[in-house]
C-alpha positions in Angstrom: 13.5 15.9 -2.4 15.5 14.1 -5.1 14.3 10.8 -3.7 10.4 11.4 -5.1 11.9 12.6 -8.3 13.5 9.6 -8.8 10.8 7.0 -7.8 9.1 7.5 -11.5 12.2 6.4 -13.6 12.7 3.4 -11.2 9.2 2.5 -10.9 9.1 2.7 -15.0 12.4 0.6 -15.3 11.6 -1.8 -13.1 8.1 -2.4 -14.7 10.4 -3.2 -17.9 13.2 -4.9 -16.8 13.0 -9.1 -16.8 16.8 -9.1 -15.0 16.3 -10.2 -11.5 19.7 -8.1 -10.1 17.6 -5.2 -11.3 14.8 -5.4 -9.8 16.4 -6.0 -6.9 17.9 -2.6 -7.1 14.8 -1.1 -7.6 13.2 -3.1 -4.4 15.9 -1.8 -2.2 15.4 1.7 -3.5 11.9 2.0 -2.5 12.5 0.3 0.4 15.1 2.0 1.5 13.5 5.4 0.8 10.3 4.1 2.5 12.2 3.6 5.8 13.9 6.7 6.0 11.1 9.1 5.0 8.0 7.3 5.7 6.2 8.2 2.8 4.1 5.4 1.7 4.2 6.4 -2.0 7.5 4.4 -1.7 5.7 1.1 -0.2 3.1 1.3 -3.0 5.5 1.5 -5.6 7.1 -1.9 -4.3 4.1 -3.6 -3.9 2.9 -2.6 -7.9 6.3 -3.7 -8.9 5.7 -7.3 -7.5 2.5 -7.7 -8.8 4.0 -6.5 -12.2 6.3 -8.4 -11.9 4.3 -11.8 -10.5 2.6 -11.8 -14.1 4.5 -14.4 -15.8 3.4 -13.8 -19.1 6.0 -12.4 -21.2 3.9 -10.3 -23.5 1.9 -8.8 -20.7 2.1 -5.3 -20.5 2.2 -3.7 -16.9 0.1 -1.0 -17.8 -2.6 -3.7 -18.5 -2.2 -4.0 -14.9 -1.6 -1.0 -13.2 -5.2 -0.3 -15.5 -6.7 -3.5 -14.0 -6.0 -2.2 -10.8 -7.5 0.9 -11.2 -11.0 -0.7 -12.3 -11.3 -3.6 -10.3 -13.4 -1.4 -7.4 -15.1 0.7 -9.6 -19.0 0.5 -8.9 -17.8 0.2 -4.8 -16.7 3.3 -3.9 -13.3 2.0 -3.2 -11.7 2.9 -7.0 -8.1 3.5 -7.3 -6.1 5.7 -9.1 -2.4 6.1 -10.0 -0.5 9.4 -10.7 2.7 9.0 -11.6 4.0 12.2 -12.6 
């Protein structure tokens, strides 16, 4: 499915782009693909975006967040992690 292959290189672009068109783009993308196929690895990757994105600092890095993420439920049984690949 060439949609999953190509939900990486939008998820990465849009973690690095500050112009508001394209991240646009990449919200219709995934929410477009997440309508038609139903796979929820589309919704996630919208909802990382905008909390990338809500961080207003401009020399955060998303990873620092996507990372944050990942820890924040560690010692609850409830820890997260991210494959992108």
């Amino acid at each position: 499915m060439l949609q999953k292959q190509l939900l990486l290189p939008v998820f990465l672009a849009g973690c690095e782009t500050t112009d508001e068109h394209l991240r646009q783009t990449a919200r219709t993308y995934c929410s477009w693909w997440n309508e038609r196929t139903r796979y929820d690895m589309f919704l996630t990757a919208n909802a990382l975006l905008e909390e990338v994105w809500s961080n207003d600092s401009p020399n955060a890095w998303w990873g620092s967040t996507i990372d944050q993420k990942s820890r924040s439920n560690v010692g609850s049984g409830d820890a997260r992690q991210y494959l992108f690949g």
